[in-house]
C-alpha positions in Angstrom: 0.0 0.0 0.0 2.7 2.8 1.2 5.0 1.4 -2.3 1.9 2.3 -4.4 1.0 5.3 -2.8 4.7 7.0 -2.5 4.2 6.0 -6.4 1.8 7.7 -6.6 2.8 10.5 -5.2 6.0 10.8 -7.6 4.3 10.6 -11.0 1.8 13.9 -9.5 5.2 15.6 -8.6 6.4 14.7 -12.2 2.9 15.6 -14.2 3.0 19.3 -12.2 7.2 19.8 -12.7 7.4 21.7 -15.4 4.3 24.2 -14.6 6.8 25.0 -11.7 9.8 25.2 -13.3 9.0 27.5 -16.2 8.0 29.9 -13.8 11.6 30.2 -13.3 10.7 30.5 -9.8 13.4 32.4 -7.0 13.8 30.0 -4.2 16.4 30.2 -1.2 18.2 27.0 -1.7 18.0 24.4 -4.6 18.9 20.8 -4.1 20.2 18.9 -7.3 19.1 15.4 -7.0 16.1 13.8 -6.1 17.8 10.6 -4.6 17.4 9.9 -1.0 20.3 11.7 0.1 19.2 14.6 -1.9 15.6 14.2 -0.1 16.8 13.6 3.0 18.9 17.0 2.7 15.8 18.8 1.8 14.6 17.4 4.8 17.0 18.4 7.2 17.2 22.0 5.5 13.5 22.7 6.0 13.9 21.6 9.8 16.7 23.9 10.5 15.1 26.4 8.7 12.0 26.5 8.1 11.5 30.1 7.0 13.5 29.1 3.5 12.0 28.2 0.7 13.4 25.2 -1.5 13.1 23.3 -4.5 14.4 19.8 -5.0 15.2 19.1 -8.7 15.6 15.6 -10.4 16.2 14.8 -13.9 14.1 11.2 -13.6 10.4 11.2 -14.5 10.1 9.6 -10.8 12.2 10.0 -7.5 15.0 7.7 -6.2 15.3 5.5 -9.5 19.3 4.9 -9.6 21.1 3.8 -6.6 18.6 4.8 -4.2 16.0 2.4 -5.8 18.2 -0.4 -7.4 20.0 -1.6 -4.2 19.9 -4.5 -1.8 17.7 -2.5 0.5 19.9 -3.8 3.3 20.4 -1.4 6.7 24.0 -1.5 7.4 25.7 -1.8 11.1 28.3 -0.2 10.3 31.3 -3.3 10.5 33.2 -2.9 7.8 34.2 0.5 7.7 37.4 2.0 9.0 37.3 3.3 12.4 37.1 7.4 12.5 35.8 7.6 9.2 32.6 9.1 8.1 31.8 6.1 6.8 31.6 4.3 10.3 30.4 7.3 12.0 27.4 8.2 10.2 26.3 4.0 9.5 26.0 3.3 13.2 24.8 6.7 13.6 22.4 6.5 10.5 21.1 2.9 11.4 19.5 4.0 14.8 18.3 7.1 13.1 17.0 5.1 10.1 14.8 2.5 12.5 13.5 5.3 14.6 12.4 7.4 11.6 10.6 4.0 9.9 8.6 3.1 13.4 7.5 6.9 13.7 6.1 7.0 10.2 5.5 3.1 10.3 7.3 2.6 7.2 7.8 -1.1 6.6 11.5 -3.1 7.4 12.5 -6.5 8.7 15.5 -6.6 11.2 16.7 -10.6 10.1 20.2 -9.9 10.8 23.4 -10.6 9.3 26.2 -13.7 9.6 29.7 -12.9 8.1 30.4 -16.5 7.8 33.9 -17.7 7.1 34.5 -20.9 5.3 37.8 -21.9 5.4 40.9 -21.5 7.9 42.4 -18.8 6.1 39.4 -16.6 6.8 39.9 -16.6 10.0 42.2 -13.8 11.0 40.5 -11.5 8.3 37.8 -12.7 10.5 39.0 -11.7 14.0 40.4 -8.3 12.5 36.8 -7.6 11.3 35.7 -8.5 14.6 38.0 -5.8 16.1 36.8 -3.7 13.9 33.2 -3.9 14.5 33.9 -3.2 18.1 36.2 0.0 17.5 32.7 1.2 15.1 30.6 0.3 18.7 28.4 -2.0 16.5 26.8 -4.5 17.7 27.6 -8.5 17.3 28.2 -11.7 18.5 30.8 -14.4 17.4 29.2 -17.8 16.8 30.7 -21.3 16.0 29.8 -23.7 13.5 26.7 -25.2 15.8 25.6 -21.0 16.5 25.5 -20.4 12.4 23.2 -23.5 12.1 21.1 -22.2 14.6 20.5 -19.0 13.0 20.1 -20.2 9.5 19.8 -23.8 9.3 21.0 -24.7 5.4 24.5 -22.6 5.8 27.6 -24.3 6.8 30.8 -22.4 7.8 33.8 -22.4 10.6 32.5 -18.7 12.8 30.8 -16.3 12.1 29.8 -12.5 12.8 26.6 -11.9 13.8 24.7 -8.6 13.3 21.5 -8.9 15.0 20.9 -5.0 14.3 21.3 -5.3 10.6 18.0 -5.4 8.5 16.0 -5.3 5.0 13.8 -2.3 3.9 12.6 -0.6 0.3 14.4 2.4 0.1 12.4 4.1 -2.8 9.7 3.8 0.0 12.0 6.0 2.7 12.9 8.4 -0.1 9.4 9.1 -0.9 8.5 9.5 2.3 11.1 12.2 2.6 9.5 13.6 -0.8 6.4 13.5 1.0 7.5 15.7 4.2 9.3 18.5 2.0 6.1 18.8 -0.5 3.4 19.0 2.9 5.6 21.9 4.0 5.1 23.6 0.9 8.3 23.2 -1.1 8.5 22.2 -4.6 9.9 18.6 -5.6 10.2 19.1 -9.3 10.9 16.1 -11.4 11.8 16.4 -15.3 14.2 18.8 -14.6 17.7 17.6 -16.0 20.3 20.3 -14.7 22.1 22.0 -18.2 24.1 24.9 -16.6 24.7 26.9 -13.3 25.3 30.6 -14.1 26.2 33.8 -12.2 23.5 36.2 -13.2 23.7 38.4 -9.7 21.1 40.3 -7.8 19.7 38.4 -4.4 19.0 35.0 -6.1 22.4 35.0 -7.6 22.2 31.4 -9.1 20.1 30.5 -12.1 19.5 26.8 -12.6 19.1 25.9 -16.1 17.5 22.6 -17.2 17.9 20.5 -20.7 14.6 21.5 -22.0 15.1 25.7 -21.2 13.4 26.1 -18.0 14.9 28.3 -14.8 15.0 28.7 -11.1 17.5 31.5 -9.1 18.4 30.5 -6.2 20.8 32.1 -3.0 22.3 28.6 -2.2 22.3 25.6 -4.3 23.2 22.1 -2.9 24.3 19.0 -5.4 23.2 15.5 -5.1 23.6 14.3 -8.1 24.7 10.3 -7.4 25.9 8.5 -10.7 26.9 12.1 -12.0 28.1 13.7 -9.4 31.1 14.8 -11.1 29.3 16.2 -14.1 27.1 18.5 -12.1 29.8 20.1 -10.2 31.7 20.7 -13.1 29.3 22.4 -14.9 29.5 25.0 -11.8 33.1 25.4 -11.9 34.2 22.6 -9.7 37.1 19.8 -10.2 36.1 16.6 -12.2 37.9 14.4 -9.5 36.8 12.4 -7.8 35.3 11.1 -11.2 33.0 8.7 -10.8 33.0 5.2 -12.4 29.9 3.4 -13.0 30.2 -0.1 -11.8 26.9 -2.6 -12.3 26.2 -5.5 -10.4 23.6 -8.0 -11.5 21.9 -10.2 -8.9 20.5 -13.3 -9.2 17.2 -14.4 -7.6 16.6 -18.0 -5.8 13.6 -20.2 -6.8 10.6 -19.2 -4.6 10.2 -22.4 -3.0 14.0 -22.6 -1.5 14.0 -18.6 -0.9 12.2 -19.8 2.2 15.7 -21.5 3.7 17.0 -18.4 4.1 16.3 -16.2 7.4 18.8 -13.2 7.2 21.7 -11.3 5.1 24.6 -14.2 4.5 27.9 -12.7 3.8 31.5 -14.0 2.8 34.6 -12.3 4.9 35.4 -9.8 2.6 39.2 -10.3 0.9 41.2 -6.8 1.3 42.5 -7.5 -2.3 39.6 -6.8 -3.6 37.7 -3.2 -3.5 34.0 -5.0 -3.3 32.7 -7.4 -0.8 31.3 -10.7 -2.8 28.8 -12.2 -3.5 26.2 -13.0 -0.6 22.2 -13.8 0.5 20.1 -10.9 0.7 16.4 -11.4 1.3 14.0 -8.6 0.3 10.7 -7.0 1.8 9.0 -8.9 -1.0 9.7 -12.2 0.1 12.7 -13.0 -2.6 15.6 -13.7 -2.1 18.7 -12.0 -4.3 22.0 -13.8 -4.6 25.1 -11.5 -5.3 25.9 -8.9 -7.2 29.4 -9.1 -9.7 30.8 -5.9 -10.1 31.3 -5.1 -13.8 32.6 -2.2 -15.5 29.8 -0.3 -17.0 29.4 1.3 -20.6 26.8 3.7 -19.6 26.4 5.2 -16.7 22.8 4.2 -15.9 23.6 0.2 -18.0 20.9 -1.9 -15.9 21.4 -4.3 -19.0 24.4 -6.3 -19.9 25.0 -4.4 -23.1 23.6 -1.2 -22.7 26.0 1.2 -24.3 27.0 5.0 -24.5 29.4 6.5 -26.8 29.6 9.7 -24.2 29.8 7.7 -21.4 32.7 5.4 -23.0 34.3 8.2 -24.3 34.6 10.0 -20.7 36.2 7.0 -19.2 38.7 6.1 -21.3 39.8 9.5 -21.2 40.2 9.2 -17.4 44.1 8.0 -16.7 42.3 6.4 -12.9 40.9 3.6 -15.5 43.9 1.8 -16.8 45.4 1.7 -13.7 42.5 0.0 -12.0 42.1 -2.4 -15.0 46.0 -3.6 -14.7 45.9 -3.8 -11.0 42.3 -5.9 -10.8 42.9 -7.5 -13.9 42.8 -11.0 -12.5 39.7 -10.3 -10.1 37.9 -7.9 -13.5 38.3 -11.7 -15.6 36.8 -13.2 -13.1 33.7 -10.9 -12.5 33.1 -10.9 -16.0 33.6 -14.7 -16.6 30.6 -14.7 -13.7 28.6 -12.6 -15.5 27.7 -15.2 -18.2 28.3 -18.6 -16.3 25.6 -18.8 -13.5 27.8 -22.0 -12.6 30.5 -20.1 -11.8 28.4 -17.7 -9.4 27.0 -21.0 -8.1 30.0 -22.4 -6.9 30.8 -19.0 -5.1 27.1 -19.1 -3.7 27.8 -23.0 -2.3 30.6 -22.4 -0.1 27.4 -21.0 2.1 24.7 -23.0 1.5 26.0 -26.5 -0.2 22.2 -27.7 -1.0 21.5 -24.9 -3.3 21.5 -26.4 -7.3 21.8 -24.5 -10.4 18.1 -24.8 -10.8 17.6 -22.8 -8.2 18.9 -19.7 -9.0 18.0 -17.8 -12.0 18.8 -14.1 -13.7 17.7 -11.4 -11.6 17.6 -7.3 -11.8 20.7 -4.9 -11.4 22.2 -2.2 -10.1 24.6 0.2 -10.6 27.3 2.1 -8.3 28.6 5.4 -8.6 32.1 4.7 -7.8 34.1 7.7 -7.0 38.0 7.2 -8.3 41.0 9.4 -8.2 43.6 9.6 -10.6 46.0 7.3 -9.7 42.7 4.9 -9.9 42.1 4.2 -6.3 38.7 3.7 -5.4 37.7 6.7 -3.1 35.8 5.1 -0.2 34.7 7.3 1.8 32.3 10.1 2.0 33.3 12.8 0.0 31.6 17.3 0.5 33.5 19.9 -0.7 32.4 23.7 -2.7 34.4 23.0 -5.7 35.9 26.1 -7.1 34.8 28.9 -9.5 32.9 32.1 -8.7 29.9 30.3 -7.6 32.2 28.2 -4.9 31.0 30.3 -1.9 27.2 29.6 -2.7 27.3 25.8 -3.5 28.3 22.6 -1.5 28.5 19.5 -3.7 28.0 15.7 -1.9 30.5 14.3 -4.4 30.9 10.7 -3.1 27.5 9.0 -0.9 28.7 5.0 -1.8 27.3 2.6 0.3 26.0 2.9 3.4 24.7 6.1 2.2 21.1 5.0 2.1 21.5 3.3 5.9 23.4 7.1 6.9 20.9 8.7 4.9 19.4 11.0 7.6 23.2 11.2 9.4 24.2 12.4 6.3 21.8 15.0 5.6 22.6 16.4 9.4 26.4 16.6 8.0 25.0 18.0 5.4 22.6 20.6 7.0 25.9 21.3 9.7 28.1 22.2 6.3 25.3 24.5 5.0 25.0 26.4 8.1 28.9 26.7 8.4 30.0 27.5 4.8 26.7 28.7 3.5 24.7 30.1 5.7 27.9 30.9 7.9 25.5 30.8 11.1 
């Protein structure tokens, strides 16, 4: 019911957006991005302030499509992150906040858990350092044997595990609307349609005009990016650096059969490998009832490629222009073969997908949807992992703050974030 209304509720905004947006109406602050954490920002903004007037603009005919709609859905403790990093900070932070938020608006979520199961000897230390780890975050867990993994999910095998009783499964497209939802009932404009051409200096009290694709305007005082799988893009076009450039990355999931979906109780993940920048393939079960095995992570040819040969001359172009690239390619090149060998031999993902559960037959998985990552890279082609704000530069630089790097947790820290984001607007926008 909530899925279909918050549907609902983004084709109206996108069937009134361009009424609004011709206007070329002058608002206080403009939000690029109608993802969740642009949403959430929006959010926090009206809170804090709740004299400004705001627009949230997304180029989508609906809100939270890309990442913030094509995830896992899962609700991160916070374990794997390093300790002092934004990353850790705002997951344990952002979990509490997300649970509290979904039982106050009764929004829908399962808390099932998590086991970080480790299979073999050799995962053992990377298994105990991740323990230490979890501890340093102030997450929650528990380390159970063989015996304790069977107890909480009956068909996996494994040597110990990490259990996260706090982690959980929710629909974020559902939290994101709901954010929608709060901005527009205060009166604010959530415009979709509205793919962001050019920022420009034109002066005078609203100082910023925001020029869409199709020709339509909105001047703003203070103007706040969001902008996910092309984050880089839109701060360029306001005069800030390209890097981090971001390097889309899909990962296709497979689904298990219905009738074995039902062995599985909770998230099921591998000790992640420190050679390799994502974490593996694991058991994810979904608000729906399914059950989604994986992802790979594959190089993409487009930035928004759901499908395995969805291509873009533009988007091909920009990254083999990008030095970062090759560099990545040579050092993962092994790892890259392998992802991509997965991609087309569901055996292959099988055999990664039995080391957990040893019942589970190739007739029981099958091809599933996709995602894709906005993954923020430097030039020497390290993956930039964590969180990432900064102004850019350019004569606009004093009136814009750009979130140039939200990977995941960022839906999990999604309200943490926006309070980061709200305490950077006050300080280098606002100046309060």
């Amino acid at each position: 019911m909530l899925s279909r209304q918050f549907s609902r509720l983004s084709r109206q905004l996108a069937a009134t957006s361009s009424v609004a947006a011709q206007k070329g109406r002058e608002v206080d602050m403009c939000i690029v991005g109608g993802g969740i954490i642009g949403l959430a920002t929006a959010r926090e903004i009206n809170i804090r302030h709740p004299d400004l007037s705001l627009a949230v603009v997304e180029k989508e005919p609906e809100l939270a499509l890309h990442q913030s709609g094509s995830n896992s859905g899962v609700i991160h403790a916070g374990i794997y992150y390093v300790p002092g990093s934004l990353k850790a900070k705002l997951c344990v932070k952002g979990l509490r906040m997300m649970y509290d938020y979904c039982d106050e608006h009764e929004i829908p979520y399962k808390r099932c858990g998590k086991l970080i199961v480790a299979t073999e000897e050799e995962e053992l230390p990377r298994l105990d350092a991740l323990w230490d780890r979890a501890i340093a975050n102030g997450c929650t867990v528990n380390m159970v044997d063989a015996d304790g993994i069977k107890e909480i999910e009956p068909h996996c095998v494994g040597l110990r595990a990490i259990h996260s009783p706090l982690t959980g499964i929710i629909d974020y497209q559902v939290v994101s609307r709901h954010y929608a939802k709060e901005v527009t009932e205060k009166g604010h404009e959530v415009t979709c349609n509205y793919e962001v051409a050019s920022f420009d200096d034109v002066g005078g009290d609203y100082p910023i005009s925001i020029k869409s694709a199709s020709g339509d305007e909105i001047r703003a005082k203070y103007v706040v990016t969001c902008a996910g799988l092309h984050a880089d893009r839109v701060a360029k076009k306001s005069g800030g650096e390209e890097i981090p450039k971001i390097v889309p990355f899909r990962g296709d999931y497979l689904l298990m059969a219905p009738d074995k979906a039902k062995w599985i109780n909770g998230n099921i993940y591998p000790v992640p490998n420190p050679k390799f920048p994502f974490l593996g393939v694991h058991y994810t079960p979904r608000m729906n009832g399914d059950v989604w095995l994986g992802p790979n992570a594959v190089l993409c040819m487009k930035r928004e490629g759901y499908k395995l040969f969805d291509f873009d001359l533009k988007d091909c172009l920009d990254i083999a222009r990008f030095p970062g690239i090759y560099k990545l390619v040579l050092k993962n090149l092994g790892a890259g073969m392998g992802e991509l060998w997965r991609t087309f031999n569901l055996s292959a993902q099988l055999k990664d997908l039995q080391r957990f559960v040893p019942e589970l037959q190739r007739e029981d998985i099958m091809r599933g949807p996709a995602g894709v990552r906005a993954q923020a890279m430097d030039y020497s082609g390290a993956l930039v992992d964590d969180f990432i704000f900064d102004q850019g530069t350019g004569p606009l630089a004093s009136r814009m703050l750009h979130v140039r790097n939200a990977p995941s947790p960022a839906c999990t820290a999604s309200l943490a974030i926006a309070e980061m984001v709200g305490d950077e607007v006050d300080a280098k926008l606002l100046r309060l």
